[in-house]
C-alpha positions in Angstrom: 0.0 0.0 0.0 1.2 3.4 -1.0 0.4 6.7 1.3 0.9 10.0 -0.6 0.7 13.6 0.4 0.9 17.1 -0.5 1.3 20.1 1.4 0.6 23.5 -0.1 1.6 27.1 1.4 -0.5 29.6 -0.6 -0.9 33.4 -0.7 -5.0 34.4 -1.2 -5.4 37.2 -3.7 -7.3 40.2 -2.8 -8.6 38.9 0.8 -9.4 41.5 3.7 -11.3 39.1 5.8 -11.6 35.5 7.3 -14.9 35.4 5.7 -14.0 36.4 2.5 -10.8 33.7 3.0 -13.3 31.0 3.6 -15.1 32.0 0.5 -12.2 31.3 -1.4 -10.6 27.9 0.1 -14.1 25.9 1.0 -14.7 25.9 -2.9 -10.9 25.3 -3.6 -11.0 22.0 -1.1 -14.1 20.9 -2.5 -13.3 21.0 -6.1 -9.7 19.4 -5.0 -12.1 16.4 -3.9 -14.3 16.5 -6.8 -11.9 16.4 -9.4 -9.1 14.2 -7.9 -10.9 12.3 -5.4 -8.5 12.6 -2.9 -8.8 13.8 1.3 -8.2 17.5 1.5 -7.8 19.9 4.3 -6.8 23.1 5.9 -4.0 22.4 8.2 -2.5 25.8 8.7 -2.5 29.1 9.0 -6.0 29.3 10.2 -5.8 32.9 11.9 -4.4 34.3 8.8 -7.2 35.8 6.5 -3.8 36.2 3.5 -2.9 32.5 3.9 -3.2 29.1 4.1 -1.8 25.8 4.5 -3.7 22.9 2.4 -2.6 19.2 2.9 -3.8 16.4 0.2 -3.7 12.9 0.5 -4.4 9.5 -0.8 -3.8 6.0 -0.5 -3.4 3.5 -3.3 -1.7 0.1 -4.1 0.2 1.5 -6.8 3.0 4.3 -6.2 2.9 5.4 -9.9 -0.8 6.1 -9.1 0.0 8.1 -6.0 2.5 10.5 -8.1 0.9 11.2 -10.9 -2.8 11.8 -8.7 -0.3 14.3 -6.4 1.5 16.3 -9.5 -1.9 16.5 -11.5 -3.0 18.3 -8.1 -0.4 20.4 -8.0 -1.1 21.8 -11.6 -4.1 22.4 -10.7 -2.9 24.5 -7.6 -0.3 26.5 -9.2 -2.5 27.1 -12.3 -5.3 29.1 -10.3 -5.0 32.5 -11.0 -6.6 33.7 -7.6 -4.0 32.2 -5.7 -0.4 32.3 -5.5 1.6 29.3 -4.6 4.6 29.7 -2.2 5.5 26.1 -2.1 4.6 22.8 -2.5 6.3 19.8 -0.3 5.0 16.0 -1.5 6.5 12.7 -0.1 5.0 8.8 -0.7 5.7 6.1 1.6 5.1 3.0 1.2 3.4 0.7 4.3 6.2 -1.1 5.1 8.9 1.9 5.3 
């Protein structure tokens, strides 16, 4: 069994408030599910109305499954034009490392 994950650090676009912040990453997160059909979260950053901190994961039986599901999400990220992505840290593991 293969466990991947992705961990994003993006910069929001024009965002004054935590409401308007939410407004922007609840539709990010679900269309990160809907499209790639992976587990998605906020996992930082929370008090920050300019930033967050987004981790993505999955689980498969195939690692060549894992990567390209992880870099085809991290396209998508860095191709948004409402955000700007600072960086992007992925890893795999495999169930018996």
């Amino acid at each position: 069994m293969w466990i991947g994950w992705i961990e994003f650090d993006i910069l929001l676009g024009p965002v004054h408030t935590l409401k308007e912040k939410r407004s922007v990453v609840r539709p990010l997160l679900a269309e990160l599910r809907r499209r790639f059909d992976v587990s998605v979260a906020e996992v930082g950053d929370h008090a920050q109305y300019r930033r967050t901190q987004l981790g993505v994961g999955l689980v498969s039986a195939d690692r060549a499954h894992v990567v390209e599901v992880l870099a085809a999400v991290e396209r998508f990220v860095a191709g948004l034009p409402e955000i700007e992505l600072l960086s992007a840290r992925r890893r795999d593991l495999h169930s018996e490392d």
